[in-house]
C-alpha atoms as a printed R data frame, in Angstrom:
    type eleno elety resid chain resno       x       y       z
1   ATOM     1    CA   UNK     A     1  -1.759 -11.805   0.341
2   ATOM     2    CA   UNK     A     2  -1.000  -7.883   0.384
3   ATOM     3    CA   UNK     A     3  -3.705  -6.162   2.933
4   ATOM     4    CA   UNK     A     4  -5.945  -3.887   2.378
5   ATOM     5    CA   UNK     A     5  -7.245  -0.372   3.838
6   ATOM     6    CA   UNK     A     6 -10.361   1.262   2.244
7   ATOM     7    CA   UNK     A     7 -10.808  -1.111  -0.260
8   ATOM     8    CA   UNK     A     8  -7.605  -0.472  -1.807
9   ATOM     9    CA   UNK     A     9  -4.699  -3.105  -1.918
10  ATOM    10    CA   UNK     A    10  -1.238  -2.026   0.174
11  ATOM    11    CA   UNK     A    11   1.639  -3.321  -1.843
12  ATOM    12    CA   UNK     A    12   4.271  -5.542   0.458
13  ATOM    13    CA   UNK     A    13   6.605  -2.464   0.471
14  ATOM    14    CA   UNK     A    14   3.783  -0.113   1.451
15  ATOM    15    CA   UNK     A    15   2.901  -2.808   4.006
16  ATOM    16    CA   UNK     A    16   6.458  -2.996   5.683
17  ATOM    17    CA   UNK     A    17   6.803   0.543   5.640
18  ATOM    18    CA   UNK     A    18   3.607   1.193   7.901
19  ATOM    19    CA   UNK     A    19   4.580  -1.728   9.989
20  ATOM    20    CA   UNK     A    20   8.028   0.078  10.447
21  ATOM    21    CA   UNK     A    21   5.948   3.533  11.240
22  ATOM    22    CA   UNK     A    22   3.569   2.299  13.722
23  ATOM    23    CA   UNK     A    23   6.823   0.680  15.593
24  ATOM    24    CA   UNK     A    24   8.158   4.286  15.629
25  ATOM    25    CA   UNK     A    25   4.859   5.298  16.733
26  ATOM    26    CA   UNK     A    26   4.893   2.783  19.887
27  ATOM    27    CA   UNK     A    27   8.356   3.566  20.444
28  ATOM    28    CA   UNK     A    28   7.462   7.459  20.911
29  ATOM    29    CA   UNK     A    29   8.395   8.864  17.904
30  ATOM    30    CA   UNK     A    30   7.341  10.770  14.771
31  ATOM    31    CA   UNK     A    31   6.051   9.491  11.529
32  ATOM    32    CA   UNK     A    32   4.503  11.969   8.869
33  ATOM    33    CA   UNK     A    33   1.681  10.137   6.824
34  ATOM    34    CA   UNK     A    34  -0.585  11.156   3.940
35  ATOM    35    CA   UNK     A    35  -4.234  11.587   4.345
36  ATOM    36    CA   UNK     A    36  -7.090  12.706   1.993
37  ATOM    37    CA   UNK     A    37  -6.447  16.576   2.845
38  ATOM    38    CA   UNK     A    38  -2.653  17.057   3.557
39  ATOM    39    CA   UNK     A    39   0.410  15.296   5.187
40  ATOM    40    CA   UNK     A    40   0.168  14.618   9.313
41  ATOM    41    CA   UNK     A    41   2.884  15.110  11.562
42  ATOM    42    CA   UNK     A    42   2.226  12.267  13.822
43  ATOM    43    CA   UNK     A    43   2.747  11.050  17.346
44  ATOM    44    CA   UNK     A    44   1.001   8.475  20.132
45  ATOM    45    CA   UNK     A    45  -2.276  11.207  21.238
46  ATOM    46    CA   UNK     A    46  -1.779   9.724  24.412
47  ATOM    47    CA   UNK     A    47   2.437  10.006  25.060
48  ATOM    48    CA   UNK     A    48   2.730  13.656  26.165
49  ATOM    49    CA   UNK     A    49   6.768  13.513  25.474
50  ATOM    50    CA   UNK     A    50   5.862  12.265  22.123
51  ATOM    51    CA   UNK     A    51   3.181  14.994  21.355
52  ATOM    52    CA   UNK     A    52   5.710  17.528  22.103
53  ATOM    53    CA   UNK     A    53   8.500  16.685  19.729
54  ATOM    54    CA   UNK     A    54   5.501  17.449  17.522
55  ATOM    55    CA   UNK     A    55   5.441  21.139  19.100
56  ATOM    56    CA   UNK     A    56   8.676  21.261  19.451
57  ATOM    57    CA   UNK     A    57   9.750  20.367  15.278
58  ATOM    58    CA   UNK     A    58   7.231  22.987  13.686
59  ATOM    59    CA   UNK     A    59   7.859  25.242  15.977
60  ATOM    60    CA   UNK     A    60   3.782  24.913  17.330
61  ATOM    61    CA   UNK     A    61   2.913  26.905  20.289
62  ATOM    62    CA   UNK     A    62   2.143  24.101  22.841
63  ATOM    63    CA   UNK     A    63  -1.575  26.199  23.497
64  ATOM    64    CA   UNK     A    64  -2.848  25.251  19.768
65  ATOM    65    CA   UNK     A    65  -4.472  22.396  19.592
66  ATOM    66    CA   UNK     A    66  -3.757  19.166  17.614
67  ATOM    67    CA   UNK     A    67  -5.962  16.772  16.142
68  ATOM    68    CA   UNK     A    68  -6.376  12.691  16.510
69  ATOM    69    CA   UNK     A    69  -6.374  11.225  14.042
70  ATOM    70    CA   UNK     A    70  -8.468   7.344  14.370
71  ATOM    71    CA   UNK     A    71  -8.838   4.265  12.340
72  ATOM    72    CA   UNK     A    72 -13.125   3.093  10.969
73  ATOM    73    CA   UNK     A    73 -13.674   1.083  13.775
74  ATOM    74    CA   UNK     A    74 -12.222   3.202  16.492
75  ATOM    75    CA   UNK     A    75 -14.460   3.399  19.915
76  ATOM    76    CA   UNK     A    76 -15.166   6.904  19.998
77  ATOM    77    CA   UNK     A    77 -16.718   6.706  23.792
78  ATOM    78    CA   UNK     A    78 -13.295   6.044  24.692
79  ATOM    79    CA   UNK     A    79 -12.140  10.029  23.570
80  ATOM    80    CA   UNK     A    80 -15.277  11.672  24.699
81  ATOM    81    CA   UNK     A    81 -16.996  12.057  27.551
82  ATOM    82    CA   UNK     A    82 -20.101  12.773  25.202
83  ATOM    83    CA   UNK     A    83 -21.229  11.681  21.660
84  ATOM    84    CA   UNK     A    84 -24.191  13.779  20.862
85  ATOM    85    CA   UNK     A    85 -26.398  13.008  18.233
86  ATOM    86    CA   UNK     A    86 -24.989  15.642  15.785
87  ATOM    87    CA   UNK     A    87 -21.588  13.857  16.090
88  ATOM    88    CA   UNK     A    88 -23.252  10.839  15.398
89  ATOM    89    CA   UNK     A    89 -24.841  11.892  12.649
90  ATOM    90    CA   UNK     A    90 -21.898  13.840  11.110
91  ATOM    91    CA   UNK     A    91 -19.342  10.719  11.761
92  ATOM    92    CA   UNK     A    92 -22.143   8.205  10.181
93  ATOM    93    CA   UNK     A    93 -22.221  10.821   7.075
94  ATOM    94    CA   UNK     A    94 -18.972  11.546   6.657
95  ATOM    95    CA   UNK     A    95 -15.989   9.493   8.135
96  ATOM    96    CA   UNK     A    96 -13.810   8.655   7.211
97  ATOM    97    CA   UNK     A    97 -13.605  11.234   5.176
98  ATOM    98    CA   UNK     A    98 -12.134  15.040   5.320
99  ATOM    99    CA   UNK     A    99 -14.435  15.992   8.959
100 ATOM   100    CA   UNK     A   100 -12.693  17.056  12.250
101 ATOM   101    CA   UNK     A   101 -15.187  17.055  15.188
102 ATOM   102    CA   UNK     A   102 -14.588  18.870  18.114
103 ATOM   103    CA   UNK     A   103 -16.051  16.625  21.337
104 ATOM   104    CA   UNK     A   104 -15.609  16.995  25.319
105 ATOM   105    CA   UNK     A   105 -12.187  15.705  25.918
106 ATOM   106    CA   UNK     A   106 -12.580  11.951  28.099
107 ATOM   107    CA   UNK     A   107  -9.916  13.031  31.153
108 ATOM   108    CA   UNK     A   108  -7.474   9.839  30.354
109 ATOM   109    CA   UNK     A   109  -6.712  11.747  27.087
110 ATOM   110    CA   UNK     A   110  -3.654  14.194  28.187
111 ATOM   111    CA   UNK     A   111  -4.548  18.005  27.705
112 ATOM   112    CA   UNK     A   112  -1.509  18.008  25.734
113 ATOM   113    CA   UNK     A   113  -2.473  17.343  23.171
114 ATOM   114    CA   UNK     A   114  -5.722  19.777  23.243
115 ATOM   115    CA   UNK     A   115  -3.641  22.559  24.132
116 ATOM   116    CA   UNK     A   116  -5.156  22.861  27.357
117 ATOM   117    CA   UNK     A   117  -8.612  22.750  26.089
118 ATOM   118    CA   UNK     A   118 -11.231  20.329  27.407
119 ATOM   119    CA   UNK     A   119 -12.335  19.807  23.995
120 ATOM   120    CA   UNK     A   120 -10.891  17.617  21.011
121 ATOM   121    CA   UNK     A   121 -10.776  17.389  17.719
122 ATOM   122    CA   UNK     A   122 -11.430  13.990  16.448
123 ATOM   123    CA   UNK     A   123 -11.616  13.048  12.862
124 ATOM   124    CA   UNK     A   124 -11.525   9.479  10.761
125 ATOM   125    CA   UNK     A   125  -9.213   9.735   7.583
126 ATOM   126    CA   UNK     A   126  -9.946   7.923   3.908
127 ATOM   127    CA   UNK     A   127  -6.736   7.780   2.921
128 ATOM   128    CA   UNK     A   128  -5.792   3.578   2.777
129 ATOM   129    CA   UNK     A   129  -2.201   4.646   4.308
130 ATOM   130    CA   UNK     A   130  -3.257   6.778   7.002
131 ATOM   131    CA   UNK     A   131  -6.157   4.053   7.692
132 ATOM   132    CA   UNK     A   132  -3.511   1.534   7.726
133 ATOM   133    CA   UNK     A   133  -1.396   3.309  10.027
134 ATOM   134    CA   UNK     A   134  -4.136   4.375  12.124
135 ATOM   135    CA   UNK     A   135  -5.596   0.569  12.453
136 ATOM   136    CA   UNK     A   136  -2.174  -1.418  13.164
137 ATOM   137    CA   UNK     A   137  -1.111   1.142  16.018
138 ATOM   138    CA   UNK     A   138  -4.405   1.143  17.873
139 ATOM   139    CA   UNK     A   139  -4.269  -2.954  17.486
140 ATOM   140    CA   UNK     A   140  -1.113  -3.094  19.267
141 ATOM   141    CA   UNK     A   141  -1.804  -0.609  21.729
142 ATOM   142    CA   UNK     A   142  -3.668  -1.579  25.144
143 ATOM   143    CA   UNK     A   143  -7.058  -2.600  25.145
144 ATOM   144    CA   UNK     A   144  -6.755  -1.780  21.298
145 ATOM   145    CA   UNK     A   145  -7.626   1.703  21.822
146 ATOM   146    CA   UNK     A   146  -4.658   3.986  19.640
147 ATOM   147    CA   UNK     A   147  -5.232   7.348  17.930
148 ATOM   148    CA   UNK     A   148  -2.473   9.779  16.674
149 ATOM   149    CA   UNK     A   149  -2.416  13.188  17.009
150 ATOM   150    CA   UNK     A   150  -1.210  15.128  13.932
151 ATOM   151    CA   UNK     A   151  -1.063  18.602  12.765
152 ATOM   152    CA   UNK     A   152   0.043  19.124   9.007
153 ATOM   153    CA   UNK     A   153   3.478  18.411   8.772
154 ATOM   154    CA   UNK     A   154   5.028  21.651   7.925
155 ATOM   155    CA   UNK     A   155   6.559  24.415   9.933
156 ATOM   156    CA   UNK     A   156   3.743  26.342  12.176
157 ATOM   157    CA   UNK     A   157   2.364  28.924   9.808
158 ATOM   158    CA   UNK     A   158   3.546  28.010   6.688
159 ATOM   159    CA   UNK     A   159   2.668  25.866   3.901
160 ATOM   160    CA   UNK     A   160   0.899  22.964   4.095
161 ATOM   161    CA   UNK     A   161   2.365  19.418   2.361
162 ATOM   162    CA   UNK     A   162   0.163  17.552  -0.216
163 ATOM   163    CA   UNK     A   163   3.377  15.397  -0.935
164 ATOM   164    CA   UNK     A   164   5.737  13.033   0.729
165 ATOM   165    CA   UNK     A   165   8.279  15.533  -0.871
166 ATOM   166    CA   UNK     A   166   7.278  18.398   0.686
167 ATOM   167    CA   UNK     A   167   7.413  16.603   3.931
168 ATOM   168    CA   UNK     A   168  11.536  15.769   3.411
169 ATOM   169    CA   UNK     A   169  12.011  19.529   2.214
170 ATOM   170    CA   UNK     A   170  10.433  20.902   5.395
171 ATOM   171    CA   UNK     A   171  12.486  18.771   7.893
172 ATOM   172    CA   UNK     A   172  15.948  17.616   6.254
173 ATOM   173    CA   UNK     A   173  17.118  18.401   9.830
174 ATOM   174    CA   UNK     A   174  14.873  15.147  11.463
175 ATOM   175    CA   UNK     A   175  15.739  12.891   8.283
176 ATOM   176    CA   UNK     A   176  15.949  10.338   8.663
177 ATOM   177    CA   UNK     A   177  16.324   9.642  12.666
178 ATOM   178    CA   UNK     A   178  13.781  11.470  14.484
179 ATOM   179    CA   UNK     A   179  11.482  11.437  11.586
180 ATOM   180    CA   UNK     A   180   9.851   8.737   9.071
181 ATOM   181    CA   UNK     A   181   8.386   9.912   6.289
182 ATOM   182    CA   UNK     A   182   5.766   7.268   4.530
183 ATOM   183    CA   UNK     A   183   4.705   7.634   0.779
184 ATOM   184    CA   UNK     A   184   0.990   7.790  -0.297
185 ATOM   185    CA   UNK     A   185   1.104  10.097  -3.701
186 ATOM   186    CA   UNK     A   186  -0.655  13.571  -3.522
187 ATOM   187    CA   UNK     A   187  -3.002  14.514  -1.408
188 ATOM   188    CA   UNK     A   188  -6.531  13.979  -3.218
189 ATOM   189    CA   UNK     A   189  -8.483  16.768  -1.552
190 ATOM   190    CA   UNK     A   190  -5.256  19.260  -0.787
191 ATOM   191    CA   UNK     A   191  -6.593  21.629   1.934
192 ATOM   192    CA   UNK     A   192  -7.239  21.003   5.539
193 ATOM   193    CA   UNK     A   193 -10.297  18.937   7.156
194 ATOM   194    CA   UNK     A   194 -13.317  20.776   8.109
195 ATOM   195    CA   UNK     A   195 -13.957  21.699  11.994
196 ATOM   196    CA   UNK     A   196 -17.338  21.570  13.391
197 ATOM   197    CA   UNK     A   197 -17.658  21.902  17.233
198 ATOM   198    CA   UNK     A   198 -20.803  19.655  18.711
199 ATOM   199    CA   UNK     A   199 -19.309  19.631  22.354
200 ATOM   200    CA   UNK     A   200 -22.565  20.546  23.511
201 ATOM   201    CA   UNK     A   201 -25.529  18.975  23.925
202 ATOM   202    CA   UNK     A   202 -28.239  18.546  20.981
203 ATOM   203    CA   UNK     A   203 -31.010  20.327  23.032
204 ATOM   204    CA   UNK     A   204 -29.428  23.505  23.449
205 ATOM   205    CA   UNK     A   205 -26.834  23.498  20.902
206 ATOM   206    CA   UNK     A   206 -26.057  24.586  17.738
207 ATOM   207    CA   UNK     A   207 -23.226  23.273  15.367
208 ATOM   208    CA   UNK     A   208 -20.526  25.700  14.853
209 ATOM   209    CA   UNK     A   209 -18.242  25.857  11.873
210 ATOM   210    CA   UNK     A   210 -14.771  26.480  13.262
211 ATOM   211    CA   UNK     A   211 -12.820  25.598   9.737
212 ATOM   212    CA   UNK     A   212 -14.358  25.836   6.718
213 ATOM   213    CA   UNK     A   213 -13.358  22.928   4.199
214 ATOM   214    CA   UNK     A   214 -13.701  20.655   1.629
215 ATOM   215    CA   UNK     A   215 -17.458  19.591   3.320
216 ATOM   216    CA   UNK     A   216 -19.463  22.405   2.784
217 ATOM   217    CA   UNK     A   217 -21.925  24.138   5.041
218 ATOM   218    CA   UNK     A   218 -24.500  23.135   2.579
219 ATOM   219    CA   UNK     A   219 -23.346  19.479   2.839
220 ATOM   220    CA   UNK     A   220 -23.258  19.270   7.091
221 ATOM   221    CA   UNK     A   221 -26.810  21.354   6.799
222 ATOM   222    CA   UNK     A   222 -28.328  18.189   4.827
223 ATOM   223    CA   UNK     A   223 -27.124  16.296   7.786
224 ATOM   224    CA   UNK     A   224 -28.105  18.728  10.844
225 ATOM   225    CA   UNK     A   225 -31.207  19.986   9.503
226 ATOM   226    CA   UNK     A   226 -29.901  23.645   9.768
227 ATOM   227    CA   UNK     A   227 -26.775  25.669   8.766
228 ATOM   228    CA   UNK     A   228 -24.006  25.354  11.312
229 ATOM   229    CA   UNK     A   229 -23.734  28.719  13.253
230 ATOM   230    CA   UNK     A   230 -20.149  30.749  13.131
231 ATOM   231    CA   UNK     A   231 -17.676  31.254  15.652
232 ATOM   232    CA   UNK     A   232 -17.977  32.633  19.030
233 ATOM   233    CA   UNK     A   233 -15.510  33.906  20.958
234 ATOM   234    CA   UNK     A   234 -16.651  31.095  23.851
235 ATOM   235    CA   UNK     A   235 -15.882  28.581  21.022
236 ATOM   236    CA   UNK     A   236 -12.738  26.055  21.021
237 ATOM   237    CA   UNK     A   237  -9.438  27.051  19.636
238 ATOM   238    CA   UNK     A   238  -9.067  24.803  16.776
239 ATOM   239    CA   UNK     A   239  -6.091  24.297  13.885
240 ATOM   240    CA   UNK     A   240  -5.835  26.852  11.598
241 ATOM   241    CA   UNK     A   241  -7.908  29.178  12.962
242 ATOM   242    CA   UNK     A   242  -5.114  32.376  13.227
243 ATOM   243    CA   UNK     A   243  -5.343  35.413  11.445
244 ATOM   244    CA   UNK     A   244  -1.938  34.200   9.504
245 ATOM   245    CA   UNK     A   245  -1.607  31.313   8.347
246 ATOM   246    CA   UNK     A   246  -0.619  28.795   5.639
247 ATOM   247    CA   UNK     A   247   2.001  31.389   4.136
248 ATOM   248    CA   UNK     A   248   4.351  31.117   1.552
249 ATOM   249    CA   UNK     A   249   8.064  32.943   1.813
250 ATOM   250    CA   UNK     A   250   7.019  35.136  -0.957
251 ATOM   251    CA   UNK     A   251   4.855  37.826  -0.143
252 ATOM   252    CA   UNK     A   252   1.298  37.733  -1.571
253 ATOM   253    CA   UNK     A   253  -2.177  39.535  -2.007
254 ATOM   254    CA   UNK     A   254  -5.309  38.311  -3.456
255 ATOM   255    CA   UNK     A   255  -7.321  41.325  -5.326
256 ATOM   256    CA   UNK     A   256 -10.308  41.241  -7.301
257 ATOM   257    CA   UNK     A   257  -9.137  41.568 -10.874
258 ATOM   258    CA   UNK     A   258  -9.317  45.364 -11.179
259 ATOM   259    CA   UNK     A   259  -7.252  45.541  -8.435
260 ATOM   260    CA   UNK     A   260  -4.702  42.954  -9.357
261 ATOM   261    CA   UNK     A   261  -4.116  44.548 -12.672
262 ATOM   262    CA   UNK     A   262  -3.783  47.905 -10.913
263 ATOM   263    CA   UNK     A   263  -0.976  46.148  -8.757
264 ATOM   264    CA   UNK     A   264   0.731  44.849 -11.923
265 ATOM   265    CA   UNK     A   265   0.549  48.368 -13.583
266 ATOM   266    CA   UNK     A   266   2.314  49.630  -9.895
267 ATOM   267    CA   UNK     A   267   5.082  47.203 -10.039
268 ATOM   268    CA   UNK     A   268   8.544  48.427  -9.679
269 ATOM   269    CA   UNK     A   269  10.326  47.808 -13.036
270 ATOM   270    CA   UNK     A   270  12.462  44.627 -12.570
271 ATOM   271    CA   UNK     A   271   9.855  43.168  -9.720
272 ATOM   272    CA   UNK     A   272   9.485  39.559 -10.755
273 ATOM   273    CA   UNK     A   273   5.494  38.908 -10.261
274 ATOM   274    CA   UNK     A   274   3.612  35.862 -10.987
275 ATOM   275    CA   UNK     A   275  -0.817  36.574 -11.273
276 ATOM   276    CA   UNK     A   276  -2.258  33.202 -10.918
277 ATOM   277    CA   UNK     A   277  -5.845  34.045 -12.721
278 ATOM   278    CA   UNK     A   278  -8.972  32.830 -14.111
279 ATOM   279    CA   UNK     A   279  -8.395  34.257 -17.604
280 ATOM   280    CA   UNK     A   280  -4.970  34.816 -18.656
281 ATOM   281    CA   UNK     A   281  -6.577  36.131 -22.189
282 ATOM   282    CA   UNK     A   282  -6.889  39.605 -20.456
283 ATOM   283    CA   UNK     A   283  -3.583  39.442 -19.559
284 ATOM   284    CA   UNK     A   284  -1.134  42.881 -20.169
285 ATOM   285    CA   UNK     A   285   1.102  43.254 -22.604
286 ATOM   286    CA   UNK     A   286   4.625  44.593 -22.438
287 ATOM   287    CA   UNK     A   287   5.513  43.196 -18.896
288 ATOM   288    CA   UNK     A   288   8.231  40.916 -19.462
289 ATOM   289    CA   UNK     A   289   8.434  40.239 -15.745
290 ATOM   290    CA   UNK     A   290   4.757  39.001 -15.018
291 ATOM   291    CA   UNK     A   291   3.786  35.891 -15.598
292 ATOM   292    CA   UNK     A   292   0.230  34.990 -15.860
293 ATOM   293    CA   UNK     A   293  -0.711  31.491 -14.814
294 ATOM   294    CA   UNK     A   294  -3.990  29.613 -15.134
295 ATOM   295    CA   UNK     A   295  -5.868  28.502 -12.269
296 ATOM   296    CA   UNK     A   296  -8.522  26.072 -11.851
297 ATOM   297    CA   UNK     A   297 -11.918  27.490 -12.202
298 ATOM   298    CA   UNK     A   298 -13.735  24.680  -9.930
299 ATOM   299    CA   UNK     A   299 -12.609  24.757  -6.023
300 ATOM   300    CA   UNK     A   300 -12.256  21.048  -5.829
301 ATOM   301    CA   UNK     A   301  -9.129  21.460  -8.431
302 ATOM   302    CA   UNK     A   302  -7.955  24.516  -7.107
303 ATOM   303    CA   UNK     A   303  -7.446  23.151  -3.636
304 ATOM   304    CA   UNK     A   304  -6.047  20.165  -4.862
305 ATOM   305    CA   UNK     A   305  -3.458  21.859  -6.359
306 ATOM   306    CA   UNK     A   306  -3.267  25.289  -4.317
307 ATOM   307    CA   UNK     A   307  -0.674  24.120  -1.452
308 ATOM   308    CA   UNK     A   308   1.559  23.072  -4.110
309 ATOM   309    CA   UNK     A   309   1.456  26.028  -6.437
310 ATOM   310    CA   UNK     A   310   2.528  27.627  -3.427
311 ATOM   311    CA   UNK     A   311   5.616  25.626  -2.982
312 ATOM   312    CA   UNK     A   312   6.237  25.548  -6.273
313 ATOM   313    CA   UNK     A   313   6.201  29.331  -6.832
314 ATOM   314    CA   UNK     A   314   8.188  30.285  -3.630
315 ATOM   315    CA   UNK     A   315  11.195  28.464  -5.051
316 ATOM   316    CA   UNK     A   316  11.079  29.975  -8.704
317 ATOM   317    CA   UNK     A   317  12.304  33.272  -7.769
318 ATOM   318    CA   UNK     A   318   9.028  35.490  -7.660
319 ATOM   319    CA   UNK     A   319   9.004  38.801  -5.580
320 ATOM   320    CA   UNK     A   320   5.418  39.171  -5.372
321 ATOM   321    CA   UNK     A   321   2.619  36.799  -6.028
322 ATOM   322    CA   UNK     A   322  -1.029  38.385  -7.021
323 ATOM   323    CA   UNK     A   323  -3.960  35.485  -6.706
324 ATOM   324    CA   UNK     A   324  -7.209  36.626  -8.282
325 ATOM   325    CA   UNK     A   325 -10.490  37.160  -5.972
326 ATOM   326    CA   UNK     A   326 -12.133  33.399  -6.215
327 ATOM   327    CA   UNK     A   327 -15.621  34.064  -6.324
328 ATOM   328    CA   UNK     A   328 -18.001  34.941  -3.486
329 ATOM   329    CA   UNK     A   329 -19.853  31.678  -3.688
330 ATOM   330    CA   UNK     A   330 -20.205  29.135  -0.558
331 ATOM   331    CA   UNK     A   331 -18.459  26.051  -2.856
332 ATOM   332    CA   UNK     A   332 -15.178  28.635  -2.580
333 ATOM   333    CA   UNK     A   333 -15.384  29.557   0.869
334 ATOM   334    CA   UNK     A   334 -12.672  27.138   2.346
335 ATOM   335    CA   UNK     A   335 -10.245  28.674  -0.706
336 ATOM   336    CA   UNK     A   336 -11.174  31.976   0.435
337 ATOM   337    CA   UNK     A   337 -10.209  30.912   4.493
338 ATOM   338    CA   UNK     A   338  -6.585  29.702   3.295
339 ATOM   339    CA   UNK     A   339  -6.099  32.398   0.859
340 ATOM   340    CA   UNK     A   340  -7.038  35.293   3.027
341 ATOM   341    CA   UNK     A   341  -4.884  33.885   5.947
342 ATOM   342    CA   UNK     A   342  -1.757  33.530   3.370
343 ATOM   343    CA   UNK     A   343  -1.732  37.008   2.434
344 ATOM   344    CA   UNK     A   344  -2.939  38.127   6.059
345 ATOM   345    CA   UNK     A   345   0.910  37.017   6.810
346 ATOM   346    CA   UNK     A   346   1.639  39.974   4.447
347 ATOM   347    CA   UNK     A   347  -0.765  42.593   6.298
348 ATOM   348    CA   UNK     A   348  -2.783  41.755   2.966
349 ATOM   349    CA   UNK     A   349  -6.744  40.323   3.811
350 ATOM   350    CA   UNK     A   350  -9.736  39.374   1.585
């Protein structure tokens, strides 16, 4: 009978394939997987050598911190030296499910693999591969305890993958040796997990939002009782917090659409740009090296598909791309995070 992971069936291929992956896993190497948000970059969370080839392939500086990733009935007492009642309450709401949650490191766990932080980020995935993966390595593992510590699997600072595809195209030089690549179709959610820090203790305490995502601040406040605060410069270094990040090759801004137009208008003759809009009705005439492309006018769409737009543009020959202003609402605020670190690469902000 084929298995199955969140009530989804695993075909026999899919089935030999993970067995094959958490073997590579045991034996200390690297296996990218899908998830709900983007492709992992994977490795045993507690085999330092094996956490750095993840460093040491994106080209990760070893004091940024990775995340574990854990199957549904993972023991979390055995990562943390604490479980507040906020965690609680978040993991009950939302794992698995798109949620990172930053807990006091237990001191078994190597600081590897925190970046040297006494902190980690935990988080419980939906996606019937990664849950798959995540439950057949921690059964063979001792005491049945197994997590795996993955960053996107993409070079540090650039793109993220929402495909198997992308994965092969941003490491031909691991294929197929030091790297196995497993197949799960795109990435339903297509942006990165959201980070909340509850390392502290509920009494004096307040949730912080480290990484805004596809769970609001509006959802985790139904859970917590009150907004999460905002960063503080005592707070954890997490994933994706630098100024640059998630970058295409091409260099891009993101104006409001005054300001994009103005940038069309300013375009050197012969500048090859492509606008990704939210009306390409207003579009200008006469330019016949703009393109105007459509975007998706709810932010569950657009991040599903904004990660691969991005790969898909950088290889069509573009010099410049110009991404409309999304609007200042809270339901855009994680597009607004990646967008304004892409074009921070290109001394371009929000």
């Amino acid at each position: 009978m084929p298995e199955r992971a969140n009530g989804k069936t695993l075909s026999p291929t899919a089935r030999l394939a993970i067995d094959h992956a958490v073997q590579r896993l045991l034996d200390g190497g690297l296996v990218a997987f899908p998830t709900e948000t983007v492709y992992g970059l994977g490795a045993d969370a507690e085999t330092p050598k094996a956490i750095q080839k993840i460093y040491a392939a994106k080209g990760r500086p070893s004091t940024h911190p990775l995340i574990v990733h854990v199957g549904p009935e993972a023991d979390l007492a055995y990562w943390t030296t604490r479980l507040s009642g906020h965690a609680r309450a978040l993991a009950d709401a939302f794992w698995p499910g798109p949620l990172t949650l930053i807990l006091p490191r237990a001191s078994h766990i190597p600081d590897a693999v925190s970046g040297g932080q006494q902190t980690l980020g935990l988080r419980c995935p939906s996606h019937p591969v990664a849950q798959a993966l995540l439950t057949g390595f921690a059964t063979r593992r001792p005491g049945g305890h197994g997590g795996v510590a993955a960053p996107s699997a993409n070079k540090f600072g650039q793109v993220s993958p929402t495909h198997a595809d992308h994965v092969r195209a941003e490491f031909p030089e691991l294929l197929p040796d030091e790297l196995m690549v497993l197949e799960g179709g795109p990435a339903d959610v297509g942006i990165e997990s959201t980070i909340v820090d509850v390392s502290g203790t509920d009494s004096d305490f307040v949730p912080v939002l480290l990484r805004p995502g596809h769970i609001t601040a509006q959802q985790l406040a139904q859970v917590l009782g009150t907004l999460p605060g905002s960063p503080r410069a005592e707070s954890p270094q997490v994933s994706g917090s630098l100024k640059a990040h998630y970058a295409p090759r091409t260099p891009l801004r993101v104006l409001p659409r005054p300001l994009l137009d103005s940038a069309i208008d300013q375009a050197p003759e012969g500048c090859r740009v492509a606008a990704v809009v939210f009306d390409t009705a207003k579009q200008q005439q006469g330019r016949q090296d703009v393109d105007y492309l459509l975007c998706h006018g709810s932010p569950q769409a657009y991040a599903r598909d904004l990660y691969a737009q991005l790969r898909r543009l950088d290889h069509q020959g573009y010099d410049l791309l110009l991404f409309e202003l999304p609007p200042r609402t809270a339901a855009w605020a994680a597009i607004h995070d990646r967008l304004g670190r892409a074009a921070a690469a290109f001394q371009q902000s929000l």
